[in-house]
C-alpha positions in Angstrom: 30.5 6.9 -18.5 29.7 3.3 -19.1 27.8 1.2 -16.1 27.5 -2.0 -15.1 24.7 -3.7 -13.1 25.3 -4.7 -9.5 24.4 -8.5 -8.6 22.7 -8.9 -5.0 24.2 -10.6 -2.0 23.4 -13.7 -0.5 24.9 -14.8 3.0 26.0 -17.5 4.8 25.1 -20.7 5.5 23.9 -21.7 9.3 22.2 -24.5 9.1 22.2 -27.9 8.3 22.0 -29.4 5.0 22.4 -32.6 2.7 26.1 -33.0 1.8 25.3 -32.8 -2.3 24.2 -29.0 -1.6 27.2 -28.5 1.6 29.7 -25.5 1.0 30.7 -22.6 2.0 28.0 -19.6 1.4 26.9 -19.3 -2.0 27.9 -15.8 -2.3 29.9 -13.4 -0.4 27.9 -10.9 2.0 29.3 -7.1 2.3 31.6 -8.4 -0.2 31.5 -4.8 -1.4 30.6 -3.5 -4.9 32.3 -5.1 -7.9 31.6 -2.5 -10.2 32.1 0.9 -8.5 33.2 3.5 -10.2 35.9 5.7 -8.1 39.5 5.6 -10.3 42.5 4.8 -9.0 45.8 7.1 -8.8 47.3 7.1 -11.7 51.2 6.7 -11.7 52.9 10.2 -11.2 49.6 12.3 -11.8 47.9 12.0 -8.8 44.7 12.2 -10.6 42.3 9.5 -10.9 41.5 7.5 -13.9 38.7 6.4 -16.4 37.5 5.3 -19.3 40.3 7.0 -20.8 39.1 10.1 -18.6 41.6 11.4 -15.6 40.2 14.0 -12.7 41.2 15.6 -9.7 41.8 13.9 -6.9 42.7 10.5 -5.4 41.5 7.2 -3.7 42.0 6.1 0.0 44.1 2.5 -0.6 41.7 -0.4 0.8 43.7 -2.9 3.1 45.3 -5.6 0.9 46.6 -8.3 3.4 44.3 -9.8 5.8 44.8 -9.0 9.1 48.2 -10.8 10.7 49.1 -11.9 7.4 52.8 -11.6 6.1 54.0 -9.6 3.1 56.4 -11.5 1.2 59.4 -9.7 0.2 59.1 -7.7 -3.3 55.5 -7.7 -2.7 55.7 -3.5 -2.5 54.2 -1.1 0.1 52.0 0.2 -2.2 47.8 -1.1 -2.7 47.9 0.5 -6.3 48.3 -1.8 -9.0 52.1 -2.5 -10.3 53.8 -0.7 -13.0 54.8 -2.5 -16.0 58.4 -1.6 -17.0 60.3 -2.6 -20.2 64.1 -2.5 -21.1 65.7 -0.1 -23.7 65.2 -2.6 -26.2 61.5 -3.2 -25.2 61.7 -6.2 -23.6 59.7 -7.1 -20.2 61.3 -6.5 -17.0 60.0 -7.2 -13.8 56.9 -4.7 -12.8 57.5 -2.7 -10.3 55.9 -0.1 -7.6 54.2 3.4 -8.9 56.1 5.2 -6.5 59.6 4.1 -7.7 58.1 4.1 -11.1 57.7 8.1 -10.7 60.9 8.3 -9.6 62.4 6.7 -12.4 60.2 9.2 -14.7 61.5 11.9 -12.5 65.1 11.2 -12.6 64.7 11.0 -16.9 65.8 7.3 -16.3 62.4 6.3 -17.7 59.8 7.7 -20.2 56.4 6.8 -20.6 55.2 3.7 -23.3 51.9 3.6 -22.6 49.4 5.5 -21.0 46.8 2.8 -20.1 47.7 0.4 -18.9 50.6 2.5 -17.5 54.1 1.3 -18.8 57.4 2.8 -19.0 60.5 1.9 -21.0 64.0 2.3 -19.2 66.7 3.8 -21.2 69.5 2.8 -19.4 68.9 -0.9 -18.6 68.7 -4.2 -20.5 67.2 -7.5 -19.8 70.7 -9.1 -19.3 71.6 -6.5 -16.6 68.3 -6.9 -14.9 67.2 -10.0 -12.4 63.8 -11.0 -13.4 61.8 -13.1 -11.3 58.9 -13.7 -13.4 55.2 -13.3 -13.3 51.9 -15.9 -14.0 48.6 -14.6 -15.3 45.5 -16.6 -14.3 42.5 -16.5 -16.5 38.9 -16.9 -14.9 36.6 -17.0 -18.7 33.1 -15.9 -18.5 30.6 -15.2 -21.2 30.0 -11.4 -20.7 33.3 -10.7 -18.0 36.5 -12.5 -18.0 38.7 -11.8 -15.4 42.6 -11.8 -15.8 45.0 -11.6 -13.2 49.0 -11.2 -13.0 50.4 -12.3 -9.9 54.1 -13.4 -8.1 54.3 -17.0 -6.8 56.5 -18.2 -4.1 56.2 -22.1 -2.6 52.4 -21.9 -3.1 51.7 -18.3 -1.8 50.4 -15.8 -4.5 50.6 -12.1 -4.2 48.4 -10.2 -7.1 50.3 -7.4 -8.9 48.1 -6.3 -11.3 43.9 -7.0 -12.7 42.3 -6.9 -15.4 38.2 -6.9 -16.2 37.6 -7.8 -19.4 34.0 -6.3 -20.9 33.6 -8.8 -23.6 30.7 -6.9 -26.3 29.8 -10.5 -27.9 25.7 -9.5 -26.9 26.3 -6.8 -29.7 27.9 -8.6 -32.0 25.3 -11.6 -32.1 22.3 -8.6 -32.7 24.0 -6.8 -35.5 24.3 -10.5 -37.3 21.1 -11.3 -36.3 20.0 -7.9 -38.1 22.2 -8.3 -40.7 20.5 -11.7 -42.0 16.9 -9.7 -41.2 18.1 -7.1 -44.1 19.5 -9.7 -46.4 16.6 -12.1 -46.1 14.2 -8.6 -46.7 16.5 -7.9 -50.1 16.7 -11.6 -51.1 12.6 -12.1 -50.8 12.0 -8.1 -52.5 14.1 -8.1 -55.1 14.7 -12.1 -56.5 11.7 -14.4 -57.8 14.0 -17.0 -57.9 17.4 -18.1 -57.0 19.1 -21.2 -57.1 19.8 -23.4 -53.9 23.0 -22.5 -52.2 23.1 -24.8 -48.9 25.6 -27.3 -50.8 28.5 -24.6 -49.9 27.3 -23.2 -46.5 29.6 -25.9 -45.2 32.0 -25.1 -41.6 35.3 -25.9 -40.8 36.2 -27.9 -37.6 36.6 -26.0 -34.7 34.0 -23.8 -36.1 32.8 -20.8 -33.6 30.1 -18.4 -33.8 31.4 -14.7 -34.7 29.9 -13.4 -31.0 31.8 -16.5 -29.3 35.2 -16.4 -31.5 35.2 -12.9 -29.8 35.7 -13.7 -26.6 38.4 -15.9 -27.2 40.2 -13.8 -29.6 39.8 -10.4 -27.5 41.0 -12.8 -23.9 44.2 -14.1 -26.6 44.8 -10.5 -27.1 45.6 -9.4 -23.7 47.4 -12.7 -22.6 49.7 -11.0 -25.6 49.8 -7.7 -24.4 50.7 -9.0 -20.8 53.7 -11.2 -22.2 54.9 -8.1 -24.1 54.4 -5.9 -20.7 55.5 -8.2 -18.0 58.0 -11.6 -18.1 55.4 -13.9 -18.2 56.3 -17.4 -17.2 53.2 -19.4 -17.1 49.3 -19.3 -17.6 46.4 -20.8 -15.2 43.0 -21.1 -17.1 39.6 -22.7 -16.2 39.2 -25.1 -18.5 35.8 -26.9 -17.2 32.7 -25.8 -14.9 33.9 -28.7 -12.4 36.5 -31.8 -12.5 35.1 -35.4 -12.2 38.4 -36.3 -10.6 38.2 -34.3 -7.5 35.0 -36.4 -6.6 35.1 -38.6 -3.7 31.7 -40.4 -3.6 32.2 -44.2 -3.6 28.7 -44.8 -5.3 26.9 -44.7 -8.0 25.6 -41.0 -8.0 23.3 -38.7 -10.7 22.3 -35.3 -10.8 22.9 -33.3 -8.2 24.5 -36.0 -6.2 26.7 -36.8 -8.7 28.6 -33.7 -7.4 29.5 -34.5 -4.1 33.2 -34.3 -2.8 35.7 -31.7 -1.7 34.6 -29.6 -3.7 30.8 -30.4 -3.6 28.3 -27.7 -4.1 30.0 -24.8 -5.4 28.6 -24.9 -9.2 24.9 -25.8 -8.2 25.1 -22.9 -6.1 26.1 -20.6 -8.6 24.2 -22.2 -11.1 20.7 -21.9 -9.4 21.9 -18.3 -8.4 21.9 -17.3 -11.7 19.4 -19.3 -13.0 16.7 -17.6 -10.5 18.2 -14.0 -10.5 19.1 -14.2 -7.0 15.4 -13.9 -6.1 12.6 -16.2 -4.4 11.5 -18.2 -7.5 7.9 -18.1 -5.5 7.8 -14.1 -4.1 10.6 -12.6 -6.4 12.1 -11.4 -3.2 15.8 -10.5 -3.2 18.5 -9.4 -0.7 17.5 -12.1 1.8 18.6 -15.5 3.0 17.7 -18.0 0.0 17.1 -21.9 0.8 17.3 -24.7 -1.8 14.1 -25.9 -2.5 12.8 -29.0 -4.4 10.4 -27.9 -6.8 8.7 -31.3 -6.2 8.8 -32.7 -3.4 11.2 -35.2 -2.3 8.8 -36.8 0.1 6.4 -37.4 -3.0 9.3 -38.3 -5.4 10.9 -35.5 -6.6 14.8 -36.0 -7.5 17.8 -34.0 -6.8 18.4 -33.1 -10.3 19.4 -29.4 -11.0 16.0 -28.9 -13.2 14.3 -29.7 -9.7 15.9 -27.1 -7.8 15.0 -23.5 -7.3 15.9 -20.6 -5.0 13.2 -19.7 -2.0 12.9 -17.4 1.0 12.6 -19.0 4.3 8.4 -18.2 4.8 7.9 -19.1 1.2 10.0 -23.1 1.7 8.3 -23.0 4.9 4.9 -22.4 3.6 5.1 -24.9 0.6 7.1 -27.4 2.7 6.2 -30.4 1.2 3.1 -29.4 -0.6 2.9 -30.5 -4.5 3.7 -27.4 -6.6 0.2 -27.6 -8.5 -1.5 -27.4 -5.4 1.0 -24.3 -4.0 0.3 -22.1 -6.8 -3.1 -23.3 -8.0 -4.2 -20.0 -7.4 -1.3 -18.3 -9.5 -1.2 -20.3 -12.9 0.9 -18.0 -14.5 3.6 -17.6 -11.8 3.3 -22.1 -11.9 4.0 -22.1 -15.8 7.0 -19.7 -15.5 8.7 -21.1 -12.7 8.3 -24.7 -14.7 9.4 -23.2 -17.5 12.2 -21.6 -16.1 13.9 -24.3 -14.1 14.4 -26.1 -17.7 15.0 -23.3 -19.7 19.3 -23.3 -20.2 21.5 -20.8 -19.4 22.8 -18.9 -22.2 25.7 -17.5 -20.5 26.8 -20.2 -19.4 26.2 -22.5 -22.6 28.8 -19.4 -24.5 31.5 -19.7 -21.5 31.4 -24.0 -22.3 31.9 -23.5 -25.8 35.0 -21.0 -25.6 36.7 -23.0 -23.0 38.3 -25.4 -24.8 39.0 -23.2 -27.9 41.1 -20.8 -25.2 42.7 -23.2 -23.9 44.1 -24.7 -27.6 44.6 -21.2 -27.9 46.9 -20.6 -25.1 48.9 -23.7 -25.5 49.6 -22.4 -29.1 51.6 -19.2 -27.6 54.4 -21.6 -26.3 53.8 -21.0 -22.5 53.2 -23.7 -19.9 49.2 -23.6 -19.6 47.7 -25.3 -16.3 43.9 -26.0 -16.4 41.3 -26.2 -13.7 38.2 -26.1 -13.1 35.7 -23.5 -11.5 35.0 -25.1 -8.5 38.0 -25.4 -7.4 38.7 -21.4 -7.9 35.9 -20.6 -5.8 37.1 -23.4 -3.1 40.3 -21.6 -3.4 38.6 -18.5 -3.1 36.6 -19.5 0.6 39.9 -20.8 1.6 41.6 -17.6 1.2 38.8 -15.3 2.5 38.2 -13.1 -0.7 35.9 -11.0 -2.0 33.6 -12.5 -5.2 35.3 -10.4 -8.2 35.9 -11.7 -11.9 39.9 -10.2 -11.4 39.9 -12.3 -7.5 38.5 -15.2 -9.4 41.4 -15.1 -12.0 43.6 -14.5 -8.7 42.7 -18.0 -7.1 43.0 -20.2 -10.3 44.7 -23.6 -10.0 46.3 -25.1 -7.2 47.9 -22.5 -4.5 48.2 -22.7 -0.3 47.8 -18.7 0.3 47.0 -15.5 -1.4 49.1 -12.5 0.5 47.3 -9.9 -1.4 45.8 -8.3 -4.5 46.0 -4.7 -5.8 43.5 -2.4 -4.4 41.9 -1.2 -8.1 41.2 -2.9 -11.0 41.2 -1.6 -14.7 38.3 -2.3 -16.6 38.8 -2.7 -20.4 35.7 -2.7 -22.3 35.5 -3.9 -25.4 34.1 -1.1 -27.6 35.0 -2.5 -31.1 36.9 0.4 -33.8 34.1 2.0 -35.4 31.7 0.7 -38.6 32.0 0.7 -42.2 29.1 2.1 -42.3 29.5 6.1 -43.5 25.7 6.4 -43.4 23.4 7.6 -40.7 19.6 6.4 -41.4 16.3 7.2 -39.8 14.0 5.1 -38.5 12.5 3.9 -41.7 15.8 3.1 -43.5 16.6 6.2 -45.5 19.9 8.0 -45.0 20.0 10.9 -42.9 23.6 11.9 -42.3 26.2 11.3 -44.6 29.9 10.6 -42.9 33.0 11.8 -44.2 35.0 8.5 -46.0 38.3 8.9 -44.1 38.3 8.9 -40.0 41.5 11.0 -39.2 40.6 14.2 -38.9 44.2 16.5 -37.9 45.9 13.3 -37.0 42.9 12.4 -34.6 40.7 9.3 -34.7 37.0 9.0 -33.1 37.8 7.3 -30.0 42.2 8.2 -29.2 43.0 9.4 -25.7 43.7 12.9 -25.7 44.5 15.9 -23.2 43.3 19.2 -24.4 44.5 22.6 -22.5 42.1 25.4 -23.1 43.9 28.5 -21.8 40.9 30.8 -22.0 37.0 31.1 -22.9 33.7 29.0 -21.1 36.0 25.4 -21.4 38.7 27.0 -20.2 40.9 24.3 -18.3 42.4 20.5 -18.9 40.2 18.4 -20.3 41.4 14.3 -20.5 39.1 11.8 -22.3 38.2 9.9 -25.4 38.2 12.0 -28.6 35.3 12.2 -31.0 36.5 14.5 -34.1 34.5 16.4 -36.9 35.9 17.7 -40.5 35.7 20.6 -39.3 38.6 20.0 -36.6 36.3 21.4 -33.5 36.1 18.0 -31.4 34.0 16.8 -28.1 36.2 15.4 -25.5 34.2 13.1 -23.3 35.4 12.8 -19.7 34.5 11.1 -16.6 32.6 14.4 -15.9 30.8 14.4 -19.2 31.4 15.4 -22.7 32.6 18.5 -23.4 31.7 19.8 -26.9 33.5 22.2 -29.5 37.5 22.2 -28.5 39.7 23.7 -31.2 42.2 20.4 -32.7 44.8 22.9 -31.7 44.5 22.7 -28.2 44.1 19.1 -28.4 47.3 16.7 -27.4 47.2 12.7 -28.3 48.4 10.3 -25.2 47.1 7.0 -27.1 45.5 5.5 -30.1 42.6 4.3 -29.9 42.6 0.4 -29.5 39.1 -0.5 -29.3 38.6 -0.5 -25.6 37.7 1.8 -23.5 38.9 2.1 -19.7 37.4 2.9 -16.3 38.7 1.8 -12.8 37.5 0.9 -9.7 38.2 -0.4 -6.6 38.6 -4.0 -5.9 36.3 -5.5 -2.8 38.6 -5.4 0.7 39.5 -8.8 2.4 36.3 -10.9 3.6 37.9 -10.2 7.0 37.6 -6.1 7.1 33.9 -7.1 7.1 31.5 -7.7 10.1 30.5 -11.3 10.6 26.6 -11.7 9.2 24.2 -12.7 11.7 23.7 -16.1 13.2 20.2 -16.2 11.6 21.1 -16.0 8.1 21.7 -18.5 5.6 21.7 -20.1 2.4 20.8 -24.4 2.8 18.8 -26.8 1.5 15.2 -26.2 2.2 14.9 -30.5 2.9 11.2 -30.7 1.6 
């Protein structure tokens, strides 16, 4: 079972502050955990779901509507995520509920087209019999998680139908083509004395993009096409920059940090310096406490407000330093001085990869033919404080562009991580380069491939029982079937049933963070504001 990490919480702001560094708190507390791991119910199983993997069992529904707040009609009873539903000829109706989605199955008005994400296919209904109100998909990029989100709009109010968190494995793909220029360089310098210059034809076309960043475009472009095949999409909201000059409001001349006052003022230095410092004091490497702004030097002895002066501090670490130089603060700690210097200049790589794929998703998306409105991340996260919502990446894709209310969002999300389709490589090698294993040169194996969703029924023996998971196969057509329980080695090909090819993503599901609302208040002492040194 794959994991993910857990980012800490900080709470909300109390106390005063300088408008430039004025919002709403910088992240959510009791927000809940946006990477747990308990499935949802699967449509007419009543098992749970992951990674391709399905147990016993089933999830308690989390509140979807704050508390007074009015379902709009066709919104469904249920908190599970929507069903996708097709006609006989394969085109997109509108999704519907699991529970009438069962029945339909039930009733043999339906049968199954895909296990994950769940559709069916109708065989008795056609688009032109059918009313179809249409759904939008909002995008919310990011460098290692994008967050998709299909959702029904009505004057302004969105209801969320179904999420998506995509696991984007670009990371991997920029180390095996950083190693893969470490073994050419090795054979070029071994086994040539000489070779003529080649840099006249190492040329790039416009538009160019690293392989590890044209992957997160391409594999976002991918399921925008699988939703418009799935669901009648209608539109497409999509963050197309960190934060929009023309929502600014200052009437002066303004730089750095100021330069970001406005409605929407604050929101991107926020995050920014929360990623930047790990969501720690930058002087104690504290975490899970209230975080001030400080000024790394001093405004009182010139320091400026630019974001490469900022950094994240607990409240007896800005009140110890208070206006004291940083040289004389740490004179005692050199090394902790150099790397916090270092540091608050030092780039974000994650967020340099999400700036250079925005505007190549974007061309992308206007390509497909659908009406694409861009935004800009600080308004999604005003959206998002508006509306009361849990931080998520699938909320965040929930609150993109312009919109008055959000009713409610499913209560799981599927998380499709990118796991690529397997290597050309049909050699194993040891730790000095030899081969140690040698791999058969064709992957089916009894019409399975390494990585297909399969349920095998053992009637009798020690793995006696169901067993649902991805599929790893061997010539000699005894498999291991890895479930959300573990992997479970040496099943017979016979027993062994396909439910879906593998696509080069695997699937887990967990539950999406409750209404900001089903949470207690923090307490009055706790806070996230500019230290003011």
């Amino acid at each position: 079972m794959t994991t993910f990490p857990v980012s800490e919480k900080t709470h909300q702001a109390v106390l005063p502050q300088r408008l430039a560094l004025e919002s709403v708190r910088a992240d959510n507390p009791r927000g809940g955990d946006e990477t747990a791991h308990r499935p949802p119910a699967m449509p007419g199983t009543g098992r749970k779901h992951g990674r391709g993997e399905i147990g016993s069992g089933g999830t308690r529904p989390h509140r979807r509507h704050p508390k007074g707040a009015s379902v709009p009609e066709g919104a469904g009873s249920s908190a599970h995520q929507a069903v996708f539903v097709l006609d006989r000829h394969g085109q997109p109706l509108q999704p519907t509920n699991p529970a009438y989605a069962r029945k339909l199955l039930r009733s043999g008005r339906a049968v199954v087209h895909r296990h994950t994400p769940f559709v069916i296919r109708l065989k008795d209904r056609t688009a032109a019999d059918s009313t179809i109100q249409g759904v939008q998909v909002g995008i919310d990029p990011g460098s290692k998680h994008t967050g998709l989100a299909a959702f029904t709009e009505h004057d302004g109010s969105r209801t969320g139908r179904y999420a998506i968190q995509l696991d984007h494995r670009g990371a991997a793909i920029r180390n095996k083509l950083t190693a893969r220029s470490q073994y050419r360089r090795r054979r070029r310098s071994k086994n040539l004395r000489y070779r003529a210059p080649r840099f006249n034809n190492r040329t790039k076309p416009k538009g160019w993009l690293a392989p590890s960043l044209r992957h997160r475009v391409d594999t976002t472009m991918s399921w925008v096409e699988r939703l418009t095949r799935w669901a009648p999409v209608t539109a497409v909201h999509v963050e197309r920059v960190s934060f929009d000059t023309h929502t600014l409001s200052a009437g002066k001349s303004l730089e750095g940090v100021e330069y970001q006052q406005g409605t929407l003022a604050g929101y991107e230095v926020r995050e920014y310096l929360l990623a930047t410092w790990g969501r720690a004091c930058a002087y104690c490497g504290t975490t899970g406490v209230p975080l001030n702004i400080d000024h790394i030097h001093p405004r009182s002895r010139g320091g400026s407000d630019r974001i490469s002066n900022l950094a994240l501090a607990c409240i007896p670490c800005n009140q110890t330093k208070n206006a004291t130089p940083i040289e004389e603060f740490l004179k005692t700690r050199p090394a902790l001085l150099a790397k916090i210097l270092r540091q608050a200049k030092a780039p974000l790589r994650d967020a340099a990869a999400v700036n250079a794929t925005r505007w190549a998703l974007w061309r992308a998306l206007e390509a497909t033919g659908l009406p694409v409105a861009t935004t800009s991340g600080g308004r999604t996260k005003w959206n998002r404080s508006r509306t009361g919502a849990p931080k998520s990446h699938a909320l965040d894709a929930l609150h993109v562009g312009d919109l008055d209310t959000v009713t409610g969002w499913p209560s799981t999300v599927l998380v499709a991580k990118a796991t690529g389709r397997g290597s050309y490589c049909r050699a194993r090698t040891d730790k000095h380069g030899f081969p140690r294993l040698r791999l058969p040169r064709i992957k089916q194996v009894k019409g399975f491939t390494t990585g297909d969703l399969v349920r095998a029924t053992v009637p009798n023996g020690k793995k006696a029982g169901v067993h649902t998971g991805r599929v790893a196969v061997r010539s000699t057509g005894s498999f291991n079937i890895t479930t959300r329980h573990g992997t479970v080695q040496g099943i017979g090909h016979r027993h062994v049933r396909l439910l879906q090819r593998a696509d080069g993503y695997g699937y887990t599901a967990h539950p999406e963070a409750r209404h900001r609302a089903a949470f207690p208040p923090p307490p009055e002492d706790e806070g996230f504001h500019d230290g003011g040194n």
